[in-house]
C-alpha positions, 0 to 999 in steps of 0.5 A, a space after each residue: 734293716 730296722 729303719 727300712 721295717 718301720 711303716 708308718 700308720 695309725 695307731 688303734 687308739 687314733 683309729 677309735 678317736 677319729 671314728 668317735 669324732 665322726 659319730 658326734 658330728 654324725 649326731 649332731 648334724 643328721 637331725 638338721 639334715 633329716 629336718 630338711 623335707 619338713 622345712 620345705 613343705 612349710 616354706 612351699 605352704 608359706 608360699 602359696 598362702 602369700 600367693 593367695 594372700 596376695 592375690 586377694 589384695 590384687 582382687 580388692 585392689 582392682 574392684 575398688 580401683 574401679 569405683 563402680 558399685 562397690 561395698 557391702 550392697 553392691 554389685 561389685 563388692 569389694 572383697 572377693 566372694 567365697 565361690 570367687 575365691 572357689 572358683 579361683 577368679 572373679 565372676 563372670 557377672 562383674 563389672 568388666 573391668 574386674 570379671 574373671 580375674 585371677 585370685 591366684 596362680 594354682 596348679 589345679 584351676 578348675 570351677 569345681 568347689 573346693 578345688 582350686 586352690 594351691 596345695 598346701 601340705 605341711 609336716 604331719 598333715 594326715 591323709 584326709 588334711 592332705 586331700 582337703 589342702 584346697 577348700 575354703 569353707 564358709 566360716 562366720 566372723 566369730 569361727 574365724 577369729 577363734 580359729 574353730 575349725 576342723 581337722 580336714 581344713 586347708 585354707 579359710 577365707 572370711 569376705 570380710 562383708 559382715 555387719 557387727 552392729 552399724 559397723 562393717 569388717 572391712 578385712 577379709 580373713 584368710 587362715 591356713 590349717 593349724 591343726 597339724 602337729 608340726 605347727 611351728 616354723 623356724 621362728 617359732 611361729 604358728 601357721 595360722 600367724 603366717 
């Protein structure tokens, strides 16, 4: 009888072991699962800057492949022009063998300024950097490299046909809001070194 009255279970003290070792490994692994929207908004931003990035460097490609009229003076400079950039393709008044063609793929092309290229939104971003994630403003050489810019700006784009003294800048510069107070991925790196 005794042996048939015996039920096997847990005991209180296994039951509050068990509940503790789930709350360890509840605290330790919800910050990485909460961090996850976070992680894919800056890889979505790092994807679009290297679309642009990637797009400006087709751009310069074709207009110096086609070795008409190009450099500083020229028609057919070699570095896309902030409006082209706007407007997300080369001008219409190009030589043919580059005239509007794409600077990057964007889910609003459109000829409207400052509206036409990839979104950018990273964590933190406020409403008025949100709204502004598309515009590239006409920086100088020298607000480029000190990265001076606003708190509403998205991407910035420098040419790269400015004349320092008898020397030209032959890079175009292209920068992604740093601004925001999540500005740090994984690696420890600011947007702006993306």
């Amino acid at each position: 009888m005794n042996k048939q009255n015996l039920q096997a279970g847990f005991t209180m003290v296994e039951l509050v072991i068990v509940i503790v070792i789930l709350g360890i490994l509840a605290a330790v692994a919800a910050p990485k699962f909460m961090n996850i929207q976070g992680d894919a908004k800056i890889s979505a931003a790092k994807s679009n800057l290297g679309a642009v990035r990637t797009g400006v460097s087709l751009a310069h490609a074709k207009i110096l492949a086609s070795g008409q009229n190009t450099g500083r003076t020229g028609n057919n400079k070699d570095w896309p022009t902030l409006v082209e950039l706007r407007a997300n393709k080369l001008a219409a008044n190009r030589i043919s063998a580059t005239q509007n063609l794409q600077i990057a793929e964007s889910d609003a092309v459109s000829g409207v300024n400052n509206a036409s290229l990839p979104k950018m939104e990273l964590p933190n971003m406020t409403t008025a950097q949100v709204a502004a994630s598309r515009q590239v403003r006409d920086r100088s050489r020298a607000n480029s490299a000190t990265r001076n810019f606003n708190g509403n700006e998205g991407w910035s784009y420098y040419p790269g046909d400015e004349i320092v003294s008898v020397t030209r800048i032959a890079d175009a510069v292209l920068w992604i809001n740093d601004q925001t107070t999540t500005n740090q991925d994984g690696a420890g790196t600011k947007p702006n070194k993306w």
